[in-house]
N, CA, C and O atoms as a Tinker XYZ file with bonds, in Angstrom:
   492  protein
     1  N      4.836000  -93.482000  -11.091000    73     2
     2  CA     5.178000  -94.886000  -11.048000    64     1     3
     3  C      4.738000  -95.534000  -12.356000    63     2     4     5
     4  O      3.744000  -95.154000  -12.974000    81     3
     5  N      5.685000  -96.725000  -12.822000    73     3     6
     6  CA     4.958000  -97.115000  -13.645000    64     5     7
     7  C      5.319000  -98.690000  -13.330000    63     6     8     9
     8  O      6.343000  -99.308000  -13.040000    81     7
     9  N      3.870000  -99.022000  -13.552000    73     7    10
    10  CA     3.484000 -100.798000  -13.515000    64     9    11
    11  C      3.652000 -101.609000  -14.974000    63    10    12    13
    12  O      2.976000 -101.535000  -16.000000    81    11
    13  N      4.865000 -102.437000  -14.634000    73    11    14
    14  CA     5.246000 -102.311000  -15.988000    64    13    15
    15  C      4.411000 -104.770000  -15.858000    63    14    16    17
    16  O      4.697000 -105.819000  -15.279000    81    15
    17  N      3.536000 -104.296000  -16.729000    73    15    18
    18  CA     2.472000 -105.609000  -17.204000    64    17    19
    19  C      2.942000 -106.175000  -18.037000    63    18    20    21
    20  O      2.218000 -106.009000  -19.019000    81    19
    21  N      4.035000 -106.989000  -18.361000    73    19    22
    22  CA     4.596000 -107.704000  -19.743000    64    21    23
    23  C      5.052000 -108.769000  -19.273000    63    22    24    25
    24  O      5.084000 -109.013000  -18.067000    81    23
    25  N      5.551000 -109.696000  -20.367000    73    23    26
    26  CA     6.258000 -110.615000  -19.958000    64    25    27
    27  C      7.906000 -110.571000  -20.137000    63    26    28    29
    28  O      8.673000 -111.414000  -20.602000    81    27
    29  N      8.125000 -109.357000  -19.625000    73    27    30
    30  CA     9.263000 -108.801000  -19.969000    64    29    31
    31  C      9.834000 -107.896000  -18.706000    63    30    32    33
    32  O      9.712000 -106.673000  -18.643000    81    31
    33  N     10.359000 -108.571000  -17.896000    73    31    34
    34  CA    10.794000 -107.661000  -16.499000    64    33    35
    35  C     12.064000 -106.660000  -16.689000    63    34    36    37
    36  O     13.017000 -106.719000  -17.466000    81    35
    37  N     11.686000 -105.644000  -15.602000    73    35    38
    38  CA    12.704000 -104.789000  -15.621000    64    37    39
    39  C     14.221000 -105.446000  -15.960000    63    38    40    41
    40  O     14.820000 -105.435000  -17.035000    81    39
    41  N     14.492000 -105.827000  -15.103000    73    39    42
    42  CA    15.970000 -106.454000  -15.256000    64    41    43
    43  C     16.261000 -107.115000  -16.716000    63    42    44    45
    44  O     17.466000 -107.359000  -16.782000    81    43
    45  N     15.665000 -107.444000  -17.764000    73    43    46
    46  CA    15.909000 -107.402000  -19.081000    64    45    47
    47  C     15.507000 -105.995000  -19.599000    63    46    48    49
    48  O     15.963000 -105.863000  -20.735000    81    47
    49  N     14.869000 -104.963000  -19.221000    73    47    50
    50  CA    14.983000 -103.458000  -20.095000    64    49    51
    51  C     16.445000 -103.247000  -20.519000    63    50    52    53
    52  O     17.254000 -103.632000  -19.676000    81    51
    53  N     17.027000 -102.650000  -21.787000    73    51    54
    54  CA    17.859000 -101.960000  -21.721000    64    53    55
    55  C     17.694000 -100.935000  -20.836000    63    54    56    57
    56  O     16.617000 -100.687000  -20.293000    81    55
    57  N     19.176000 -100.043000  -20.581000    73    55    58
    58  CA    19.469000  -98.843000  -20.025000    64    57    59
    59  C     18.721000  -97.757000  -20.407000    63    58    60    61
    60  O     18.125000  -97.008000  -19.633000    81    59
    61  N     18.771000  -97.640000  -22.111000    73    59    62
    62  CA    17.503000  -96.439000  -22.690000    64    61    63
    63  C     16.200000  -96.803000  -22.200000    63    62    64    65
    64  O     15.477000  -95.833000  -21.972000    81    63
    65  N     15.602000  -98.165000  -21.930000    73    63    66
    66  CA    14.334000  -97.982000  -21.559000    64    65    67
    67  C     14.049000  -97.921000  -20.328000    63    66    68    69
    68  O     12.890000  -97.632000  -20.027000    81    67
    69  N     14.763000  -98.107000  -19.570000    73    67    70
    70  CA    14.484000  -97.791000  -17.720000    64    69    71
    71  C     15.012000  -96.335000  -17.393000    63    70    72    73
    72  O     14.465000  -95.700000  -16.491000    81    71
    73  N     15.963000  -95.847000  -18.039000    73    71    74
    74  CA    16.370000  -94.419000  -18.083000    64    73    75
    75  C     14.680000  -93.699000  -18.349000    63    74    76    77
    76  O     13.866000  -93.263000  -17.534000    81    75
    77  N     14.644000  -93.789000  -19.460000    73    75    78
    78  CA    12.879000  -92.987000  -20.181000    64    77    79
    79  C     12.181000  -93.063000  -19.277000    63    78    80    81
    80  O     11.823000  -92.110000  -18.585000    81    79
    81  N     11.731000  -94.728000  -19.066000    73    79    82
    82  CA    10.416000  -94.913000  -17.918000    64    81    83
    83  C     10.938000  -93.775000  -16.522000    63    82    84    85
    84  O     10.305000  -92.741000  -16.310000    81    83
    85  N     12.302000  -94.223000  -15.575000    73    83    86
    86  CA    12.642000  -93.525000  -14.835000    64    85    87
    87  C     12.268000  -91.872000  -15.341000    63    86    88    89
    88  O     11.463000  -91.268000  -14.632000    81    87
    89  N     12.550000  -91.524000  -15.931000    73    87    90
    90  CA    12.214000  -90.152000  -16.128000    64    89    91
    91  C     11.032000  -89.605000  -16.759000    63    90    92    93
    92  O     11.042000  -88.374000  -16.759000    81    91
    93  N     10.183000  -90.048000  -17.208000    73    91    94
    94  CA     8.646000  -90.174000  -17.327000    64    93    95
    95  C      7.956000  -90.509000  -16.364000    63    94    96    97
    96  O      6.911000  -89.858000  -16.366000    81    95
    97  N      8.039000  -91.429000  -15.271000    73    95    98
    98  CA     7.266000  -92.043000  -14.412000    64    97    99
    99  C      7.837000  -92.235000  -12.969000    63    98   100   101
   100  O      7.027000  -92.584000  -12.110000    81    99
   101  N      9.009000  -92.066000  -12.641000    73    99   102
   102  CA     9.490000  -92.314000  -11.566000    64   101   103
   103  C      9.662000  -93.851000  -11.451000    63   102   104   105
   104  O      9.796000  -94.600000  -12.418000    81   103
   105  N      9.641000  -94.252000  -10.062000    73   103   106
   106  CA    10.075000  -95.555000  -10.066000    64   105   107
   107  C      8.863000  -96.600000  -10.972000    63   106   108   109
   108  O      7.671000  -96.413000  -11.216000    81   107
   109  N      9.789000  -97.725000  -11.303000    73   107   110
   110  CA     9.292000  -98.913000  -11.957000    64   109   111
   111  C      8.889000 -100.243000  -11.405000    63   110   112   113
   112  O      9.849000 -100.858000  -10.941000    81   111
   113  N      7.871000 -100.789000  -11.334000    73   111   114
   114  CA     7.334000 -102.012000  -10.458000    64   113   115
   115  C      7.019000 -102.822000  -11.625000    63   114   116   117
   116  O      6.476000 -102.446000  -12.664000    81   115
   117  N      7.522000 -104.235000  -11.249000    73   115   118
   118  CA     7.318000 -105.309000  -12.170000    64   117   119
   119  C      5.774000 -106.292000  -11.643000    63   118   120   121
   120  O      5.545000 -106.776000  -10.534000    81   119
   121  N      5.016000 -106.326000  -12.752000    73   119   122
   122  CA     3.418000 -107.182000  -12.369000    64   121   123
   123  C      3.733000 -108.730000  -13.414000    63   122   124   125
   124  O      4.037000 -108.658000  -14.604000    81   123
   125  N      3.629000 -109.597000  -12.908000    73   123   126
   126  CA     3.929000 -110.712000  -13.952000    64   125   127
   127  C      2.269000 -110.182000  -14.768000    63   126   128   129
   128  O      1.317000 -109.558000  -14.299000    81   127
   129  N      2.543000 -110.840000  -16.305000    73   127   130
   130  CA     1.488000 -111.220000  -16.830000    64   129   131
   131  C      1.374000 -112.409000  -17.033000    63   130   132   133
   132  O      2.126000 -113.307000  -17.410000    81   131
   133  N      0.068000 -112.300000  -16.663000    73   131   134
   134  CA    -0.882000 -113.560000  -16.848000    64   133   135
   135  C     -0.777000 -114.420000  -17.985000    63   134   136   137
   136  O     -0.666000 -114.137000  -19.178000    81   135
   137  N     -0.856000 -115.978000  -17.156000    73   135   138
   138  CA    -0.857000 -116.725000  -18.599000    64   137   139
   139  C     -2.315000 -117.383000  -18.704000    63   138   140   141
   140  O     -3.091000 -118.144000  -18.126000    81   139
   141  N     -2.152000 -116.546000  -19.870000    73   139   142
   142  CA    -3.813000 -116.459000  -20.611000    64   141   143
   143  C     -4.288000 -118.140000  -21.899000    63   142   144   145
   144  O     -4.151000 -118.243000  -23.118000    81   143
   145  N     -4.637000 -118.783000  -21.234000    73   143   146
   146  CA    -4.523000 -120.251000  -21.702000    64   145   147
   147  C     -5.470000 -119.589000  -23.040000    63   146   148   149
   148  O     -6.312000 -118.707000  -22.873000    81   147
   149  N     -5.153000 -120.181000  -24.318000    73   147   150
   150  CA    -5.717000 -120.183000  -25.056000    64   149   151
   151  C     -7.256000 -120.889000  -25.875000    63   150   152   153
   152  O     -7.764000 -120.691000  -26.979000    81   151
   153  N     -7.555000 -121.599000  -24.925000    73   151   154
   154  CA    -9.162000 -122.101000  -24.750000    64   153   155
   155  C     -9.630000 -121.556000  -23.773000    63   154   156   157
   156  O    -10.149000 -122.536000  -23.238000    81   155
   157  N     -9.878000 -120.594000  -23.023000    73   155   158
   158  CA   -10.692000 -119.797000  -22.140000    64   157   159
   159  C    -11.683000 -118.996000  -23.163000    63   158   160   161
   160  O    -11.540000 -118.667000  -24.341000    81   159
   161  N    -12.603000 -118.843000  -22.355000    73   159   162
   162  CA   -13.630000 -117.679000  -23.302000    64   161   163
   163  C    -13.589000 -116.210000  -22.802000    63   162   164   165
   164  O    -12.891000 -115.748000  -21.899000    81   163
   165  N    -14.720000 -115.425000  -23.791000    73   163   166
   166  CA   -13.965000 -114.269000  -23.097000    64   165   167
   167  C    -14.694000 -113.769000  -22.018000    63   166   168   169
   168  O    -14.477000 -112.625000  -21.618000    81   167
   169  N    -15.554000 -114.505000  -21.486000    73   167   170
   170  CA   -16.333000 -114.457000  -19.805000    64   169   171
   171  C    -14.772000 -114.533000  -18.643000    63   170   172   173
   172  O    -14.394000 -113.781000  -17.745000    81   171
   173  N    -14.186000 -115.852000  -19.238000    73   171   174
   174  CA   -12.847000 -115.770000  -18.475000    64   173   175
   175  C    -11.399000 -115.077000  -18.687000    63   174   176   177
   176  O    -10.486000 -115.174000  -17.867000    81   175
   177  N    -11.332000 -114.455000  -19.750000    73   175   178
   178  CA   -10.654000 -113.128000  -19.818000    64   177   179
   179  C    -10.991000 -112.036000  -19.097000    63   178   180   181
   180  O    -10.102000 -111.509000  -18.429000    81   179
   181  N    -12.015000 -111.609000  -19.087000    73   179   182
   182  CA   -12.993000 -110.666000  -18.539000    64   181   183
   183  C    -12.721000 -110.961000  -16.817000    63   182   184   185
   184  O    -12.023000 -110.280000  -16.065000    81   183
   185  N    -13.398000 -112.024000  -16.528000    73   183   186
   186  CA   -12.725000 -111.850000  -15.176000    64   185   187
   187  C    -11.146000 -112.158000  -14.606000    63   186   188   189
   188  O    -10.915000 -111.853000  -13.436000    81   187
   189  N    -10.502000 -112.516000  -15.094000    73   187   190
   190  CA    -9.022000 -111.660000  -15.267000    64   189   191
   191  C     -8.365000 -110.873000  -15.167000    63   190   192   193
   192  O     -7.250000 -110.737000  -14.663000    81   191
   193  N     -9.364000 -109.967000  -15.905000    73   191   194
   194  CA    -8.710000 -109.017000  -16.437000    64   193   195
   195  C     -9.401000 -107.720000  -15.324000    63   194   196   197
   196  O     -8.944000 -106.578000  -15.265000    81   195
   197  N    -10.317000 -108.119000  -14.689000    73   195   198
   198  CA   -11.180000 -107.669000  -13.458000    64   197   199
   199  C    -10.165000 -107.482000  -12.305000    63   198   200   201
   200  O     -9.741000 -106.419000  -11.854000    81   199
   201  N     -9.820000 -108.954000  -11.865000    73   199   202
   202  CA    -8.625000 -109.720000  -10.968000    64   201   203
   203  C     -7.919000 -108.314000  -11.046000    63   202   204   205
   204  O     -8.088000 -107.378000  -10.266000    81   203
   205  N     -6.799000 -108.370000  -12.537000    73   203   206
   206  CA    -5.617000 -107.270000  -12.503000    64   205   207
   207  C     -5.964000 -105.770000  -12.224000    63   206   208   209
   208  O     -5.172000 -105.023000  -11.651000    81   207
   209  N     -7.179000 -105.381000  -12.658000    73   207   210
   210  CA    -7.225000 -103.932000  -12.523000    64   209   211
   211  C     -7.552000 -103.942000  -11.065000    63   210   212   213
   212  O     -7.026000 -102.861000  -10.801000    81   211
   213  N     -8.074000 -104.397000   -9.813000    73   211   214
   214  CA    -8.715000 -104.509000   -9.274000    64   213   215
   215  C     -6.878000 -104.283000   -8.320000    63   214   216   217
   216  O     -6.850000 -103.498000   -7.372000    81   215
   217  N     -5.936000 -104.819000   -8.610000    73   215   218
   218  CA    -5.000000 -105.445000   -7.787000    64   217   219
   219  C     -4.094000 -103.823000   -8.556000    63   218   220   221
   220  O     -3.785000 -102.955000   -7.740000    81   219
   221  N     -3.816000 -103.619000   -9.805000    73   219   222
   222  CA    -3.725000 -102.287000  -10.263000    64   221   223
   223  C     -3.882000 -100.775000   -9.725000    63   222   224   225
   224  O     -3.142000  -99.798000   -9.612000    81   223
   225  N     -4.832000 -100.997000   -9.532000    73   223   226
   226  CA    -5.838000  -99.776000   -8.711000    64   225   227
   227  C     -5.658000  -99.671000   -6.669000    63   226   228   229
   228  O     -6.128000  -98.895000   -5.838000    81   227
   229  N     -4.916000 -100.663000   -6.594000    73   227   230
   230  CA    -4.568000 -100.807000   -4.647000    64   229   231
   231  C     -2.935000 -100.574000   -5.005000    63   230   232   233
   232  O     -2.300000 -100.176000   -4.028000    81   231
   233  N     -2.270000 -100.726000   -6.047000    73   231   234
   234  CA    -0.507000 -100.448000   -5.922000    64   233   235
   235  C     -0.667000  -98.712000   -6.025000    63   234   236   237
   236  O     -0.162000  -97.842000   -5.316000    81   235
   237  N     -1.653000  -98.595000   -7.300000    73   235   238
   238  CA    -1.368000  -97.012000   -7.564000    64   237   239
   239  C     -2.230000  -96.027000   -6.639000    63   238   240   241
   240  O     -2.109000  -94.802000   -6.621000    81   239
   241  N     -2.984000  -96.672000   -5.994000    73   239   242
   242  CA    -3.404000  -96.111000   -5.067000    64   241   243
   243  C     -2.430000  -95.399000   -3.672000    63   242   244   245
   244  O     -2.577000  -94.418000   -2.944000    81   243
   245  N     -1.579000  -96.310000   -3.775000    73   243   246
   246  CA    -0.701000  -96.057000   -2.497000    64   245   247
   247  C      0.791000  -95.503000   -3.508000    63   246   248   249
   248  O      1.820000  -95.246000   -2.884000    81   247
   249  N      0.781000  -95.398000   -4.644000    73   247   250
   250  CA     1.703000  -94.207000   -5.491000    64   249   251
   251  C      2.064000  -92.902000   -4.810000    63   250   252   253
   252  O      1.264000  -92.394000   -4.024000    81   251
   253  N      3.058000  -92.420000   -5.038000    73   251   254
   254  CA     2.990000  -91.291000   -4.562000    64   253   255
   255  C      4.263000  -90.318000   -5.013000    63   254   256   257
   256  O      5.009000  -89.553000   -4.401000    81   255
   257  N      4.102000  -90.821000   -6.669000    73   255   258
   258  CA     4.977000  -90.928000   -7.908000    64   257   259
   259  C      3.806000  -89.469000   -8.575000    63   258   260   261
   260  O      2.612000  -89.645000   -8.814000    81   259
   261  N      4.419000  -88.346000   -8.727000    73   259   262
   262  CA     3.119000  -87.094000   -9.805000    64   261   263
   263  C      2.484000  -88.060000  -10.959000    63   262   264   265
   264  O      1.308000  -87.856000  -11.261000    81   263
   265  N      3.050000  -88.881000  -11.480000    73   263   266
   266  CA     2.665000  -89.542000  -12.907000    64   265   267
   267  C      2.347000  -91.240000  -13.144000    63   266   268   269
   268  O      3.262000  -92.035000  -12.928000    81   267
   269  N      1.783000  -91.444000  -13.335000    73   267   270
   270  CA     1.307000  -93.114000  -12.755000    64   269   271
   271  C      0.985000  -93.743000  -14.228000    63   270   272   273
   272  O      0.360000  -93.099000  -15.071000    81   271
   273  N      1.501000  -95.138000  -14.467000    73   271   274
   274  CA     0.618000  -95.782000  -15.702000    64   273   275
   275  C      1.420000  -97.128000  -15.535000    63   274   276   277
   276  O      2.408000  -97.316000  -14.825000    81   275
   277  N      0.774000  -98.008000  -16.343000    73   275   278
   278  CA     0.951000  -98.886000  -16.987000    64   277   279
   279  C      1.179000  -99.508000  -18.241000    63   278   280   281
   280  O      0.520000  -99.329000  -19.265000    81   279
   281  N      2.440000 -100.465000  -18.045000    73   279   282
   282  CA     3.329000 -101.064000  -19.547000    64   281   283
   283  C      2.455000 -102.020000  -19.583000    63   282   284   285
   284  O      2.496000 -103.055000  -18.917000    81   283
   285  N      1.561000 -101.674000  -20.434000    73   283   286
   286  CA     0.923000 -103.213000  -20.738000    64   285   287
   287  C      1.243000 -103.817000  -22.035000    63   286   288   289
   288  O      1.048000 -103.128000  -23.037000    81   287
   289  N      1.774000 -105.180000  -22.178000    73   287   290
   290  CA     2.409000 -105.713000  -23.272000    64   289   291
   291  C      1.834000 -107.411000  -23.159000    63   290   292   293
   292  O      2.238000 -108.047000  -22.186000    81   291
   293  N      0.979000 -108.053000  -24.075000    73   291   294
   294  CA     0.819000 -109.589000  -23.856000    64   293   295
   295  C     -0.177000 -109.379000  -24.963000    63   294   296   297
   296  O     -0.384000 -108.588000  -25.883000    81   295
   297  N     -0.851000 -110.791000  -24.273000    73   295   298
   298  CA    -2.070000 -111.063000  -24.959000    64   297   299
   299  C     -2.971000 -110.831000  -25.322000    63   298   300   301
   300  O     -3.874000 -111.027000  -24.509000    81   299
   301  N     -3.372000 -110.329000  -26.580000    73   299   302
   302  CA    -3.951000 -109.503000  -27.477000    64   301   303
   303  C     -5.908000 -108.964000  -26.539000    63   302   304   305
   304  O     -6.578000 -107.934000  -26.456000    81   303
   305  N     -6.036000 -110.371000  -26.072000    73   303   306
   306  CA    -7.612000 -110.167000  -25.732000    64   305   307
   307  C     -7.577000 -109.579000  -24.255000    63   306   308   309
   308  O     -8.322000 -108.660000  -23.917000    81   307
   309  N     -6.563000 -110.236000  -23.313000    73   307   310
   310  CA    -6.430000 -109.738000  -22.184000    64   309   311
   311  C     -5.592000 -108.326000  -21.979000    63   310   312   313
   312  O     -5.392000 -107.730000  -20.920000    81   311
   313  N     -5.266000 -108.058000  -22.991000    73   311   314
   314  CA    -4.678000 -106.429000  -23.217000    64   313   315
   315  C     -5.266000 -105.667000  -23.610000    63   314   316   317
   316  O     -5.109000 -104.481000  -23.320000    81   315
   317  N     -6.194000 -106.139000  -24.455000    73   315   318
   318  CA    -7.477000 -105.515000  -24.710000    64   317   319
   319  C     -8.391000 -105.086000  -23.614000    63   318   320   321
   320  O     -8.699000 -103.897000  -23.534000    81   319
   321  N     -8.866000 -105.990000  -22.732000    73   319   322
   322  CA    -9.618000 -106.192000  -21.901000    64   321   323
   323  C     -8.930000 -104.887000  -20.459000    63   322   324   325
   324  O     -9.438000 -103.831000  -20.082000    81   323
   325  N     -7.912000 -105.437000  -20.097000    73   323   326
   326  CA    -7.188000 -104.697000  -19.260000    64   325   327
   327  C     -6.592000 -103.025000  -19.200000    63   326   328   329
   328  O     -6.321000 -102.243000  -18.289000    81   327
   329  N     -6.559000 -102.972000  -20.772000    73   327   330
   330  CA    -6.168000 -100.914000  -21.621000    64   329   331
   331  C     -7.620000 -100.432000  -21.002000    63   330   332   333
   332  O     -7.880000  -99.456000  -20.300000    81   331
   333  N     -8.547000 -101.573000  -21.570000    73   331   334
   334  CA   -10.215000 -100.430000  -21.557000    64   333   335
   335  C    -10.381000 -100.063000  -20.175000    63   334   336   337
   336  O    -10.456000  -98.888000  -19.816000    81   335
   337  N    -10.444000 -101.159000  -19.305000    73   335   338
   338  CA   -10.468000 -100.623000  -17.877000    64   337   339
   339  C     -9.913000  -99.734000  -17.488000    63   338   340   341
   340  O    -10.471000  -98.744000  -17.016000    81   339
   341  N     -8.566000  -99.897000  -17.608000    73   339   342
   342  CA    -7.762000  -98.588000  -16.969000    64   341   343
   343  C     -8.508000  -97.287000  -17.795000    63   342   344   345
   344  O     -9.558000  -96.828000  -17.344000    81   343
   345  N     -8.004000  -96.831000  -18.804000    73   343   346
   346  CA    -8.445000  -95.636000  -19.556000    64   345   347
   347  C     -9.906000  -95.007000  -19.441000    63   346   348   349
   348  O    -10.163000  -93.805000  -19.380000    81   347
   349  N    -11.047000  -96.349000  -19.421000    73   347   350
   350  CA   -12.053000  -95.806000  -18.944000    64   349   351
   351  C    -11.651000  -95.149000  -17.234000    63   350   352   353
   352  O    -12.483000  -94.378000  -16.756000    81   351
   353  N    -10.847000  -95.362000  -16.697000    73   351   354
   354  CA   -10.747000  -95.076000  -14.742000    64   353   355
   355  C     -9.761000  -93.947000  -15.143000    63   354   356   357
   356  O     -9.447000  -93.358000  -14.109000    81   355
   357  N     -9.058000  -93.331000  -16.377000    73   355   358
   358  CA    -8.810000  -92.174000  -16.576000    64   357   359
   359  C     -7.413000  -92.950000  -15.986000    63   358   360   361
   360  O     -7.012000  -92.363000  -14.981000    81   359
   361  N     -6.659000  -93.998000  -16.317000    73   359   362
   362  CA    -4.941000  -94.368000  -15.943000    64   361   363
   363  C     -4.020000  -94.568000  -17.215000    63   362   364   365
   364  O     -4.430000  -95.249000  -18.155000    81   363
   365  N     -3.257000  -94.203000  -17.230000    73   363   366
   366  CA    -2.237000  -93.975000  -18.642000    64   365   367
   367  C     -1.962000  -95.648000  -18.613000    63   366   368   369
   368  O     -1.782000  -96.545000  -17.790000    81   367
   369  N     -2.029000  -95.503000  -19.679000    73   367   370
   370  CA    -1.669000  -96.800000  -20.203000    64   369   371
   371  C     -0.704000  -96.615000  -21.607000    63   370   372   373
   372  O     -1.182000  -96.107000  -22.622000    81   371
   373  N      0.972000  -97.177000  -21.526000    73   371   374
   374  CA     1.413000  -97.232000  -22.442000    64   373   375
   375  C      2.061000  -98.704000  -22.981000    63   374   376   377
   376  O      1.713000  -99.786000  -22.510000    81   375
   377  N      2.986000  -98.555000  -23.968000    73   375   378
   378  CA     3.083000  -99.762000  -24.605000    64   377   379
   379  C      4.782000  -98.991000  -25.308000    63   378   380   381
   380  O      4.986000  -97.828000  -25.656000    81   379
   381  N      5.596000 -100.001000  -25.304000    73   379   382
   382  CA     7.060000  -99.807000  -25.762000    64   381   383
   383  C      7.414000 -100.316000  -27.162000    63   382   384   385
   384  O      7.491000 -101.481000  -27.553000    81   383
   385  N      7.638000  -99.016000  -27.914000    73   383   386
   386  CA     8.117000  -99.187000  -29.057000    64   385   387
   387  C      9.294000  -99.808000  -29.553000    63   386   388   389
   388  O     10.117000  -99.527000  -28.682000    81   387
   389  N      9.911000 -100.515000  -30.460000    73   387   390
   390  CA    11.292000 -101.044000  -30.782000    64   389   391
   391  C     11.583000 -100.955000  -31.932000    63   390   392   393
   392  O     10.691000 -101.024000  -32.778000    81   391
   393  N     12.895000 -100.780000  -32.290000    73   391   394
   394  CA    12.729000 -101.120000  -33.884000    64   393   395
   395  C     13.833000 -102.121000  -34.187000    63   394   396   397
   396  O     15.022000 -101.991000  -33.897000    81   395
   397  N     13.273000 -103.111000  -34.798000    73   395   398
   398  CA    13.594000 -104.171000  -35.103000    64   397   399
   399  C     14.708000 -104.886000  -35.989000    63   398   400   401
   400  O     14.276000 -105.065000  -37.128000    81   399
   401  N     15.405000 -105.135000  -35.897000    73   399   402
   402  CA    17.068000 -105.615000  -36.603000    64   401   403
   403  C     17.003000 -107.358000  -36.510000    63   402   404   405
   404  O     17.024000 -108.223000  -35.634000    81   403
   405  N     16.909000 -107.265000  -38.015000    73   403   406
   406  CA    17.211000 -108.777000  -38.114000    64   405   407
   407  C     18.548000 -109.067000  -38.878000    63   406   408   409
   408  O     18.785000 -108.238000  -39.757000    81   407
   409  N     19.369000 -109.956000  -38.747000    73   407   410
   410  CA    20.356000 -110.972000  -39.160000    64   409   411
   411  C     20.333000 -112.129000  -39.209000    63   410   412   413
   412  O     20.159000 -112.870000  -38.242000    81   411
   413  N     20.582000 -112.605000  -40.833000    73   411   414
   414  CA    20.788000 -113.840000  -40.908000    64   413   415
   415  C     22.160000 -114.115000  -40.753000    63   414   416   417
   416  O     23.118000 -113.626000  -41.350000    81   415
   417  N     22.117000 -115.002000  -39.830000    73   415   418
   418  CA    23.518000 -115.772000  -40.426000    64   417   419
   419  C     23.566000 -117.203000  -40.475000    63   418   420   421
   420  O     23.015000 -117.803000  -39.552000    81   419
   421  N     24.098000 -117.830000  -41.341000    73   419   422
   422  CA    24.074000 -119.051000  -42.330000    64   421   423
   423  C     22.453000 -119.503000  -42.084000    63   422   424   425
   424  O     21.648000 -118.838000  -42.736000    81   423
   425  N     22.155000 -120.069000  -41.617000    73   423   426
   426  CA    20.775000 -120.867000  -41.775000    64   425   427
   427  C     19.818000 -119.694000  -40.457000    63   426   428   429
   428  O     18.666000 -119.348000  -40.722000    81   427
   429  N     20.197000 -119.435000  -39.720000    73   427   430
   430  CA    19.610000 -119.130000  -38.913000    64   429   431
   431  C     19.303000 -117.112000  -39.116000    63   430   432   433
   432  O     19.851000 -116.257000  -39.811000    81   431
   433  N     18.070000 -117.075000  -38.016000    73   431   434
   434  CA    17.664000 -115.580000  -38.276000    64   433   435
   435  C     17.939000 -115.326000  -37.030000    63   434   436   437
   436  O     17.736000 -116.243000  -36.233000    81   435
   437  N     18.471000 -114.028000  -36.516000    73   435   438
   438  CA    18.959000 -113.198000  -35.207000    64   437   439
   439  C     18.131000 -111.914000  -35.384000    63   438   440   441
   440  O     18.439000 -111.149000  -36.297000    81   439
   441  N     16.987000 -111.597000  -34.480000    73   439   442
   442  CA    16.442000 -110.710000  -34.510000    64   441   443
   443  C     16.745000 -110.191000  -32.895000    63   442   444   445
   444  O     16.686000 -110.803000  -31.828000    81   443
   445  N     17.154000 -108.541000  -33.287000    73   443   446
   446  CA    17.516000 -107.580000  -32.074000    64   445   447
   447  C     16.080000 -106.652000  -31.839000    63   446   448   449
   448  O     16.122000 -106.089000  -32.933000    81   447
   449  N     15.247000 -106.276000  -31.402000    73   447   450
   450  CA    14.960000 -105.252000  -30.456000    64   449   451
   451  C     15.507000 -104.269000  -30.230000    63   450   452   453
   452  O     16.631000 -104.565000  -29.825000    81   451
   453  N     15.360000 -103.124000  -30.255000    73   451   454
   454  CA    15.474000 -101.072000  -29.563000    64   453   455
   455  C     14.870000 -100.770000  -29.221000    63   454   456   457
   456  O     13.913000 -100.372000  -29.886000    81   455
   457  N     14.907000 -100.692000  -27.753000    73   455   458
   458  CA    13.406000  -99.745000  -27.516000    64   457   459
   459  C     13.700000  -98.023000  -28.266000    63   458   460   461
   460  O     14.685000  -97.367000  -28.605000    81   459
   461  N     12.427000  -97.866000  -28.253000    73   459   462
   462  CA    12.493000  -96.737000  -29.056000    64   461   463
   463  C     11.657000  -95.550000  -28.169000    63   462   464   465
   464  O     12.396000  -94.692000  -27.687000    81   463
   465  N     10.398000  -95.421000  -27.933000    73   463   466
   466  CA    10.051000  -94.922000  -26.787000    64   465   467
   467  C      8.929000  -95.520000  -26.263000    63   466   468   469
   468  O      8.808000  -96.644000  -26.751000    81   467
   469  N      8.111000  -95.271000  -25.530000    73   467   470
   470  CA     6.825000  -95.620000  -24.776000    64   469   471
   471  C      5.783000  -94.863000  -25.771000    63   470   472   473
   472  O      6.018000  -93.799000  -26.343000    81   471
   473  N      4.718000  -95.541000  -25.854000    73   471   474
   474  CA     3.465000  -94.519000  -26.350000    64   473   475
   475  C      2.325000  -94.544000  -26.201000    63   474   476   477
   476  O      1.790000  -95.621000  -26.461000    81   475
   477  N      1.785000  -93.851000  -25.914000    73   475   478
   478  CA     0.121000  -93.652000  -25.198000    64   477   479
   479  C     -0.731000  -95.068000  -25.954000    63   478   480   481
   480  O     -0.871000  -95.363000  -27.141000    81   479
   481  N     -1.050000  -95.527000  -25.101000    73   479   482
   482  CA    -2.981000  -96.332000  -25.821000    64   481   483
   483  C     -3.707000  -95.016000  -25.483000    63   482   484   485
   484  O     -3.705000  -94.232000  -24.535000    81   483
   485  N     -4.577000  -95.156000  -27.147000    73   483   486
   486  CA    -5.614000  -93.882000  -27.075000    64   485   487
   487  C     -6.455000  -95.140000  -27.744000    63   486   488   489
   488  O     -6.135000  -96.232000  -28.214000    81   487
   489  N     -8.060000  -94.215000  -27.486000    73   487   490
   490  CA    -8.979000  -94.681000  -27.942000    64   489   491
   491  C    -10.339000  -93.584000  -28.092000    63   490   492
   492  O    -11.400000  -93.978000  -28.577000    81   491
């Protein structure tokens, strides 16, 4: 299974990236991410980020997918906060690659997205 943590739900993946996940992970579950107000400290990131693993750890618990992880994609401190937990509890944690296409046209910039593949958080 994979718990996909972004602010980016399945139903906007392209086809290449729910195809991959599907076949890397089995089925795909959407977790909203958190909106992480930007005057909090990091006492209140921290417990947050407690909150999600805590709620993390009761979906994949009841998995029953061979391969289990999480798309974690957001806010730099609470993604931070949220990779260490898991990985210290020994849970894959990945993150989706793209490569990036920009176009101008007349005044304006059009930037496209590819996913490209998924790739491990190591530490």
């Amino acid at each position: 299974m994979l718990i996909n943590l972004s602010n980016h739900p399945v139903s906007s993946w392209s086809n290449n990236q729910i195809e991959t996940a599907q076949k890397q992970f089995g089925k795909i579950i959407d977790m909203d991410f958190p909106n992480v107000n930007p005057n909090w400290s990091e006492v209140e990131i921290e417990e947050l980020s407690d909150k999600y693993f805590d709620d993390i750890i009761l979906i994949l618990n009841n998995s029953k997918e061979k391969t289990n992880a999480v798309h974690v994609m957001g806010e730099l401190n609470f993604t931070f906060n949220i990779v260490t937990k898991l990985l210290n509890n020994r849970i894959i944690c990945v993150a989706s690659t793209t490569q990036r296409n920009t176009k101008n046209i007349g005044d304006k910039k059009l930037t496209e997205f590819n996913f490209v593949k998924f790739r491990k958080y190591n530490y």
